[in-house]
N, C-alpha and C positions, 0 to 999 in steps of 0.2 A: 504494500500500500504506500502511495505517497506521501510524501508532506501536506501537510494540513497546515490551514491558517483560514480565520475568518475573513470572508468575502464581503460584499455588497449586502447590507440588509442582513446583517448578521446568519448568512449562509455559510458554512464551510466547504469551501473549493481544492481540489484535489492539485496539487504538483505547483499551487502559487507561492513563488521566489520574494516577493514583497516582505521584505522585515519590515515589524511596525513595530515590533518589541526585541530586544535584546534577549539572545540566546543565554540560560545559563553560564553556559563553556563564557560567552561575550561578559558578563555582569561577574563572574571569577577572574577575568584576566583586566577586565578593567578597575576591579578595587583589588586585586592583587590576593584575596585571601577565598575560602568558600564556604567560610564562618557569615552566617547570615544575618546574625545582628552586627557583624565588626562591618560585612559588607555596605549594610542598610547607615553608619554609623559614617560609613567612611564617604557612601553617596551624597547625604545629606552633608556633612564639612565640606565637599565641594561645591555645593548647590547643585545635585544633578537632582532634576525630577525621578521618582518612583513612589511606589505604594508595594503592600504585600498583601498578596490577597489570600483567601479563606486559608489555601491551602496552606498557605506559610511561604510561598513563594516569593521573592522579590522580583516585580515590573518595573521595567525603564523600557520609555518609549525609546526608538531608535531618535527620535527629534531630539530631544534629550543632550543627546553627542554628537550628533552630525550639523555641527554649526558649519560646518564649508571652511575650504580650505583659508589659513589667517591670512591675512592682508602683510605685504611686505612691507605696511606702516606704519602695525599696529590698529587700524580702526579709523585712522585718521589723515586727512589729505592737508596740505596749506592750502590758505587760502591769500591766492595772487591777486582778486581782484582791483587791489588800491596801487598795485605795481602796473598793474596793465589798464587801468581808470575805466574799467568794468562795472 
């Protein structure tokens, strides 16, 4: 059987690739331990979105980390306008 992940309309659709949440194995190598309160403890010191749900599971959206690739400037451009009278 394929991979499973819910669809459109809370369907679950067979073989779809779309991360919406962070794998396990993903949420252990991103907080470094697979202690689940040190992980939950370590996500929140960073500010990353998640929740645990019924099961005891820790959720982090993929949104969460995939902010795009950093800016070579930081976040921030100068601004020339009063050098080029813009």
């Amino acid at each position: 059987m394929g991979r499973q992940s819910l669809g459109v309309g809370g369907r679950v659709q067979e073989g779809v690739g779309l991360a919406v949440f962070l794998s396990d194995a993903q949420v252990r190598r991103l907080t470094g331990t697979s202690d689940k309160q040190a992980a939950a403890r370590w996500l929140a010191a960073n500010g990353i979105r998640h929740w645990i749900n019924a099961a005891g599971k820790i959720i982090v959206p993929a949104s969460a980390v995939d902010q795009g690739a950093p800016s070579p400037t930081g976040g921030w451009s100068p601004d020339f306008s009063r050098l080029t009278g813009a």
